[in-house]
C-alpha positions as CSV (number, residue, x, y, z in Angstrom):
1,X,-44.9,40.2,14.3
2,X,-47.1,42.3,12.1
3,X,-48.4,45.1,14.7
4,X,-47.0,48.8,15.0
5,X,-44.9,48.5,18.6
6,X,-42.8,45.2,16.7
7,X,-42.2,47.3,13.6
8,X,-41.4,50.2,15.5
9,X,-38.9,48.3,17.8
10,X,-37.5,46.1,14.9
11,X,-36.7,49.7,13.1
12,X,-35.2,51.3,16.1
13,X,-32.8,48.1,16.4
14,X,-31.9,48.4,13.5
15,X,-31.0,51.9,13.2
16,X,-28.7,51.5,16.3
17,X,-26.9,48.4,15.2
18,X,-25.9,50.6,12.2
19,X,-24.9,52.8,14.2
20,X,-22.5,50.7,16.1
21,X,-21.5,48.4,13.3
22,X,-20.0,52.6,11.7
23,X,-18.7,52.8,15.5
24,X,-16.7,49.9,15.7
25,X,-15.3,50.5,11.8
26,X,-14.1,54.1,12.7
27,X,-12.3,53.1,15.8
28,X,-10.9,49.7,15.5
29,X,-7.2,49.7,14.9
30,X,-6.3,49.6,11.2
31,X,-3.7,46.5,10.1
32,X,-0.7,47.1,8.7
33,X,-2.0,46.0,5.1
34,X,-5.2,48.3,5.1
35,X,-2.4,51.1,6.3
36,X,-0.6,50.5,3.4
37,X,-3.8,49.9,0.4
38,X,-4.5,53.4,1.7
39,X,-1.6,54.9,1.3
40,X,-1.2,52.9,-2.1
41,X,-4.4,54.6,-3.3
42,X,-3.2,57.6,-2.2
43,X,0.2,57.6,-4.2
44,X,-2.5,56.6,-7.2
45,X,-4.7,59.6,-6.9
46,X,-1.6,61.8,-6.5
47,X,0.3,60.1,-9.4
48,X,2.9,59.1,-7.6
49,X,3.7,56.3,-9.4
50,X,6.9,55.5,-8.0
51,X,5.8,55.1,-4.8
52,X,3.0,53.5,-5.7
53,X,5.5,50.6,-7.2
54,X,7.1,50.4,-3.8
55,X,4.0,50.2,-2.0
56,X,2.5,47.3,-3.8
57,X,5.3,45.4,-4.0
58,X,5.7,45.5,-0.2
59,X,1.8,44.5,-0.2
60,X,3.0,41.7,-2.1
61,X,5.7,40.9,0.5
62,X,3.2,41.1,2.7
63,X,0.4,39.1,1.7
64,X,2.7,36.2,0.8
65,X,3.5,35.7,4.1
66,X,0.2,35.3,5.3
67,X,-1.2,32.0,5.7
68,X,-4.2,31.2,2.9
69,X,-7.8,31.9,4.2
C-alpha cells in the first residue's frame, strides 16, 4: 500500500471519481423544489421581494406534502 504505482493509481482514481461525481451533478435532472430554491435565491439577489414571498410559500406547499425523511 505504501509504494509509488498504489499511490499513483489511488490518486488517479480519485481524480476521475471527481470528475464524474461534477458529471453526474451537472446533468441529472433538477426536482421541482431545487427549481424553485433557485429561482427563490434569485428573486433575493435581485430584490424581488415579492416574488420571493410567492416562491417560498409555494416551497412551503411543497415540502409539506412530502413524506418526512
Amino acid at each position: 500500500m505504501e509504494d509509488d504505482t498504489f499511490k499513483f493509481e489511488q490518486s488517479r482514481s480519485v481524480s476521475a471519481l471527481r470528475e464524474l461525481a461534477a458529471q453526474i451533478k451537472q446533468t441529472r435532472p433538477v426536482s421541482a423544489v431545487e427549481r424553485l430554491e433557485r429561482q427563490l435565491r434569485r428573486a433575493i439577489d435581485h430584490q424581488e421581494f415579492e416574488r420571493a414571498a410567492e416562491l417560498r410559500d409555494r416551497l412551503r406547499e411543497i415540502r409539506s406534502r412530502q413524506p418526512a425523511e
